[in-house]
C-alpha positions as CSV (number, residue, x, y, z in Angstrom):
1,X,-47.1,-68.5,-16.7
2,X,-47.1,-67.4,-12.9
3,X,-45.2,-64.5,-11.5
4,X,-43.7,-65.1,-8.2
5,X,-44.7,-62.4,-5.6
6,X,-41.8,-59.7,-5.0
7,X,-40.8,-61.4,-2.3
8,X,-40.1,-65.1,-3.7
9,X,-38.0,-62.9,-6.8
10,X,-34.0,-63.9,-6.4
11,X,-32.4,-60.4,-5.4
12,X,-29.5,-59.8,-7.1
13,X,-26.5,-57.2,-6.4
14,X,-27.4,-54.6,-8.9
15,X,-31.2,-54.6,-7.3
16,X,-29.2,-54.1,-4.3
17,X,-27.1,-51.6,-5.5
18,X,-30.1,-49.5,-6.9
19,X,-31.9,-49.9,-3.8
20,X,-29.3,-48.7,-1.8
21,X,-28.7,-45.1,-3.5
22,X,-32.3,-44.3,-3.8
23,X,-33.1,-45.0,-0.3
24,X,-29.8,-43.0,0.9
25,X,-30.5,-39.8,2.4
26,X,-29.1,-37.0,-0.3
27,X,-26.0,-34.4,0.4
28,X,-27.1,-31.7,0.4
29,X,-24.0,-29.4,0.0
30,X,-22.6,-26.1,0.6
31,X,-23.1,-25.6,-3.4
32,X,-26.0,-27.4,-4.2
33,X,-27.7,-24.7,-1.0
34,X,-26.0,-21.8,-2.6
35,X,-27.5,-22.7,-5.7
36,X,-31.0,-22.9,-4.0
37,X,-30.3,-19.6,-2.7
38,X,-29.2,-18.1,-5.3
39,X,-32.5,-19.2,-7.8
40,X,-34.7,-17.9,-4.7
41,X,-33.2,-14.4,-5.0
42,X,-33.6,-14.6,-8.2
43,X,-37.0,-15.5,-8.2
44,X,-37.9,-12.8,-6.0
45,X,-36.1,-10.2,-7.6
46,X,-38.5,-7.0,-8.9
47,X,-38.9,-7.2,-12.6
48,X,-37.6,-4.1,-14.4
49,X,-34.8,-1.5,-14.2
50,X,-37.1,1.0,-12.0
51,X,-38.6,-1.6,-9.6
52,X,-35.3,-2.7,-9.0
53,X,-33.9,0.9,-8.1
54,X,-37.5,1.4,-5.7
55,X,-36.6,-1.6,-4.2
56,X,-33.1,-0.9,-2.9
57,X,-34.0,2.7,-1.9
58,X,-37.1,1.8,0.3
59,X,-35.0,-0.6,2.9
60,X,-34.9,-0.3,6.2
61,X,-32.9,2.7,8.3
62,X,-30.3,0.1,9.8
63,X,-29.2,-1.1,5.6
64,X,-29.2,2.7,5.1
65,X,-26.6,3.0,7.9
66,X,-24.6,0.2,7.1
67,X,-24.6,1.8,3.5
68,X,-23.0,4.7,4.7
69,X,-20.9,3.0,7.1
70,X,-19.8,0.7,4.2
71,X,-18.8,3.7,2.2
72,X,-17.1,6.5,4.5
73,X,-14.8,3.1,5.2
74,X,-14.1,2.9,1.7
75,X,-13.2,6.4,1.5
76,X,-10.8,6.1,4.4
77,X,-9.2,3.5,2.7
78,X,-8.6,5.7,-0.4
79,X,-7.6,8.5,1.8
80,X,-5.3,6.4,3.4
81,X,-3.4,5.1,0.8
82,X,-3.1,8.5,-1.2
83,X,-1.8,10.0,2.2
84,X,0.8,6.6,2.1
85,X,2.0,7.2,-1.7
86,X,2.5,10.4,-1.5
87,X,5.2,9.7,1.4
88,X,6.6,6.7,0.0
89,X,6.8,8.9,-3.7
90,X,4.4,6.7,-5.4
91,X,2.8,9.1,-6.8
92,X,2.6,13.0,-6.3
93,X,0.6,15.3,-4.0
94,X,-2.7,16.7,-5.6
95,X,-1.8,19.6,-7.5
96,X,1.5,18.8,-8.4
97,X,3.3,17.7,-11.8
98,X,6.7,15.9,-10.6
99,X,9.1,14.4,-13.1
100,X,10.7,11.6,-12.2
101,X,14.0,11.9,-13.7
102,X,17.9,13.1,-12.7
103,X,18.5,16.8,-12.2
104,X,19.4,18.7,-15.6
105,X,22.7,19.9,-13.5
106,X,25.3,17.4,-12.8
107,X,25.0,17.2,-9.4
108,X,28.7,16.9,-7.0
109,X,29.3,13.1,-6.2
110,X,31.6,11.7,-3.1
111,X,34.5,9.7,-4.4
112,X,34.1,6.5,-5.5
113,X,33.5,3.7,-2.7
114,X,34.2,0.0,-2.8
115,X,31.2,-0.5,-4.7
116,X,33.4,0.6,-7.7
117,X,33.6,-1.9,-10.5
118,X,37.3,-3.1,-11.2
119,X,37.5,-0.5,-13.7
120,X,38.0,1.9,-10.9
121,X,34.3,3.4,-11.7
122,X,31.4,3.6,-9.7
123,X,28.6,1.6,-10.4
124,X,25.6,4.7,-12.0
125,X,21.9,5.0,-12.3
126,X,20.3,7.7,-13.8
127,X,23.5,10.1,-13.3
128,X,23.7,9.3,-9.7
129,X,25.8,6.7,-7.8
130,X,24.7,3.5,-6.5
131,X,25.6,3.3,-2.8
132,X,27.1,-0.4,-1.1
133,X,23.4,-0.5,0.3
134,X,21.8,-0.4,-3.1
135,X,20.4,3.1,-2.8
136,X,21.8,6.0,-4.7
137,X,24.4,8.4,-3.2
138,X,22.7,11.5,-1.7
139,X,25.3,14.5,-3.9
140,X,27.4,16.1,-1.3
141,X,26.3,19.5,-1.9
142,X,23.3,19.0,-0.3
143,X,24.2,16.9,2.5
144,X,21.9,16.7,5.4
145,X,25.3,18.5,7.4
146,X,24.2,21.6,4.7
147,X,21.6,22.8,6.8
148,X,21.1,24.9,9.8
149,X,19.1,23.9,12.6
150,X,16.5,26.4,13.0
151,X,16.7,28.5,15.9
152,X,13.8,28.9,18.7
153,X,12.6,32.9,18.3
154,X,12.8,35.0,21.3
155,X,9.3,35.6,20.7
156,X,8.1,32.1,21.3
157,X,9.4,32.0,24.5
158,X,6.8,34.3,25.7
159,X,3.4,33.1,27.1
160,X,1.6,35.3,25.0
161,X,-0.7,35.0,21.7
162,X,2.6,36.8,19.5
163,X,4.5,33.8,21.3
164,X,2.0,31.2,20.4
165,X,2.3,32.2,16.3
166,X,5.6,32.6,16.4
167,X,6.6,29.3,18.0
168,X,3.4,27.7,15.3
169,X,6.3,29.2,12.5
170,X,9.5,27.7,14.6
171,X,7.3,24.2,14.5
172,X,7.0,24.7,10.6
173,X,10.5,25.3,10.0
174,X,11.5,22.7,11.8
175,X,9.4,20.6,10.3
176,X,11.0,21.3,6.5
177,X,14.2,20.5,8.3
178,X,13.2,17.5,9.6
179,X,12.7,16.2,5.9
180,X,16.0,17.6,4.7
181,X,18.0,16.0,7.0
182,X,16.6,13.3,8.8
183,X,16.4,14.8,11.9
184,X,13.0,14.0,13.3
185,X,14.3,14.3,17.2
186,X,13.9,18.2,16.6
187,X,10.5,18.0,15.5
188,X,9.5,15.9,18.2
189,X,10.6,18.0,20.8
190,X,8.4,20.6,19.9
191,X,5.6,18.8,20.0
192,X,3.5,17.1,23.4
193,X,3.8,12.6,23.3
194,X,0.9,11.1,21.4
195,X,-0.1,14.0,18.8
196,X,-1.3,12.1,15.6
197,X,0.3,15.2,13.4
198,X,3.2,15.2,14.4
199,X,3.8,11.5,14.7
200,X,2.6,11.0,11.3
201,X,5.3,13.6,9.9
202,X,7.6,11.5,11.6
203,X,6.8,8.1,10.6
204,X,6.8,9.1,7.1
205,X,10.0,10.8,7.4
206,X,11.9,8.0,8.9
207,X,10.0,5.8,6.9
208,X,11.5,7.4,3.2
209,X,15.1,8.1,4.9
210,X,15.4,3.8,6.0
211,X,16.3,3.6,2.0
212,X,16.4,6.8,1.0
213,X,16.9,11.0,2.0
214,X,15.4,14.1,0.5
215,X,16.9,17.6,0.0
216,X,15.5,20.8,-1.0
217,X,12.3,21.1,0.8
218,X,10.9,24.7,1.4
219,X,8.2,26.3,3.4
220,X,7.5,29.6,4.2
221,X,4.6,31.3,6.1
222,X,2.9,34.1,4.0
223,X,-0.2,34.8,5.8
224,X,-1.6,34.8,9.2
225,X,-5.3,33.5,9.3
226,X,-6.2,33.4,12.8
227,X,-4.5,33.4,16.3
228,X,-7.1,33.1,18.9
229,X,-7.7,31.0,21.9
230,X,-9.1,27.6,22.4
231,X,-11.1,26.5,25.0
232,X,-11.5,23.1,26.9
233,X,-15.1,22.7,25.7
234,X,-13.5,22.6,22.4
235,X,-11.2,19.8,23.7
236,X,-8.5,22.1,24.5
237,X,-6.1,21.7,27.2
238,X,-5.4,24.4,30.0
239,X,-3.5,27.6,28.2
240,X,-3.8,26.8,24.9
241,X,-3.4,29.2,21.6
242,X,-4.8,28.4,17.9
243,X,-2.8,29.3,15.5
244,X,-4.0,28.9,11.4
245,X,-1.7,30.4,8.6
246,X,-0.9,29.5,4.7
247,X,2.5,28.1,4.2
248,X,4.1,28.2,0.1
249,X,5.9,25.4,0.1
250,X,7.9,22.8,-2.0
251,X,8.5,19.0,-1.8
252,X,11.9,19.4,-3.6
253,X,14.1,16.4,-4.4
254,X,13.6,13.3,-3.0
255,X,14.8,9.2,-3.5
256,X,13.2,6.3,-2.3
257,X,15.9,3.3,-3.2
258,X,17.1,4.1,-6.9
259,X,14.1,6.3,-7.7
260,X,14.2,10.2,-7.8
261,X,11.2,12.2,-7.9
262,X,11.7,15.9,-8.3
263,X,8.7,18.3,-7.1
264,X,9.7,21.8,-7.4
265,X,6.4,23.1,-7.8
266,X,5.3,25.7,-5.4
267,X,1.8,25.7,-3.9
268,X,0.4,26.9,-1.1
269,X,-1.2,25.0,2.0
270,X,-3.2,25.8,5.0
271,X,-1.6,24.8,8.7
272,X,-4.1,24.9,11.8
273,X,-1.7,24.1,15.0
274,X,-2.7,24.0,18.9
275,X,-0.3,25.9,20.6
276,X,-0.4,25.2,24.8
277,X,2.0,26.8,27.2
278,X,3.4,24.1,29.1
279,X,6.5,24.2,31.2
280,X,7.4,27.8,30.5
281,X,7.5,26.9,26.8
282,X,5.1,25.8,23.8
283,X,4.6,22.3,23.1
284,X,2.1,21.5,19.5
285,X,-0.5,19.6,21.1
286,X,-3.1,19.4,18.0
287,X,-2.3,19.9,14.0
288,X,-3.9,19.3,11.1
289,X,-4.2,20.8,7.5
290,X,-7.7,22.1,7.5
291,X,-7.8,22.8,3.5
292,X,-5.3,23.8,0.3
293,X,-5.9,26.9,-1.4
């Protein structure tokens, strides 16, 4: 029996078919190349726990530095968000051991406001009343109307090192006022526009008293470190007066919304303020908290 050539053969549409996908050119997708990537790394990869650590510790110095980079970022991130809870009262200050609870004295309430049930009482959480706003009732014995404004010191209106330190322990008390009350407009005034310190004290201030208020905050100074001055090498302005000192202090009471967080723990913290003579008065032109003890 004779075979026809290839040629003479009747094509039919499966020979068509076939022909068709193995002559189309193959997709070669984002996948299917992660895969081959994937197998290549793997391929090349040093055998063995200690060739493994040799080889990521002998790259080149530019991975080193993005390893670093990569990392300090990192840490920034965790700093940042620490620095964020403990302002919103996520979570405590290092060092501390707050309770979240109600005081153990029954705090004095205002009268009862249209949020009252038609009982005639007010509607309670956790032994405090629950505001028209949702947030509990600040008790009216400590009332942000319950403290006194501090007052400048004669002292600090001198242009002298004595004036410097003593305006550096006006700036602190005001700054514990600040958080009892509300009032941030004092603490800014004391301080020069743009200093990251004092605007951070601020945001976080208005920040917790949007939904909330705080009460019983305390700081005292108990020890002069240094008071020297700084020069404009050091990046300085014109005049100005360092000033470092430990402050025992003590978050006290505070709510965010319905939550209370009580911090009466006292512990000590460093306070390094610029001091520059501006104007005929001191103005904080640099701050930060160098260390805890």
């Amino acid at each position: 029996m004779m075979v026809p050539p290839l040629s003479e053969r009747p094509v039919t549409e499966e020979d068509e078919e076939q022909f068709r996908r193995e002559t189309a050119p193959r997709k070669y997708t984002l996948r299917r190349r992660w895969a081959d990537y994937r197998a290549e790394v793997k391929a090349r990869r040093p055998k063995g726990a200690r060739a493994r650590a040799r080889a990521w510790l002998h790259v080149e110095p530019f991975y080193w530095g993005m390893r670093v980079v990569y990392v300090v970022l990192f840490a920034g991130a965790v700093l940042s968000v620490y620095i964020n809870g403990v302002a919103e009262g996520w979570w405590p200050a290092w060092g501390e051991r707050p309770t979240v609870a109600a005081t153990t004295t029954p705090p004095i309430y205002p009268a009862p406001t249209a949020s009252a049930t038609a009982s005639g009482d007010a509607a309670m959480s956790g032994g405090y009343q629950i505001g028209p706003d949702g947030v509990l009732v600040r008790p009216a014995e400590h009332a942000a109307s319950t403290y006194t404004k501090p007052e400048l010191p004669e002292e600090a209106k001198q242009n002298t090192e004595r004036g410097a330190e003593a305006a550096a322990e006006h700036y602190i008390a005001t700054l514990s006022y600040a958080w009892n009350t509300g009032d941030t407009q004092s603490l800014a005034s004391l301080s020069a526009e743009g200093v990251p310190f004092t605007d951070g004290h601020i945001d976080a201030i208005n920040r917790l008293y949007t939904n909330g208020w705080a009460y019983g905050n305390k700081a005292k100074v108990t020890n002069i470190v240094t008071v020297e001055p700084v020069t404009e090498e050091q990046g300085a302005q014109p005049n100005t007066i360092g000033v470092e000192f430990h402050v025992a202090t003590t978050n006290g009471i505070s709510c965010k919304k319905q939550k209370i967080v009580i911090s009466d723990n006292e512990y000590t913290v460093s306070f390094s303020l610029w001091m520059t003579w501006q104007d005929q008065r001191w103005f904080v032109t640099d701050g930060y908290i160098p260390h805890e003890n």
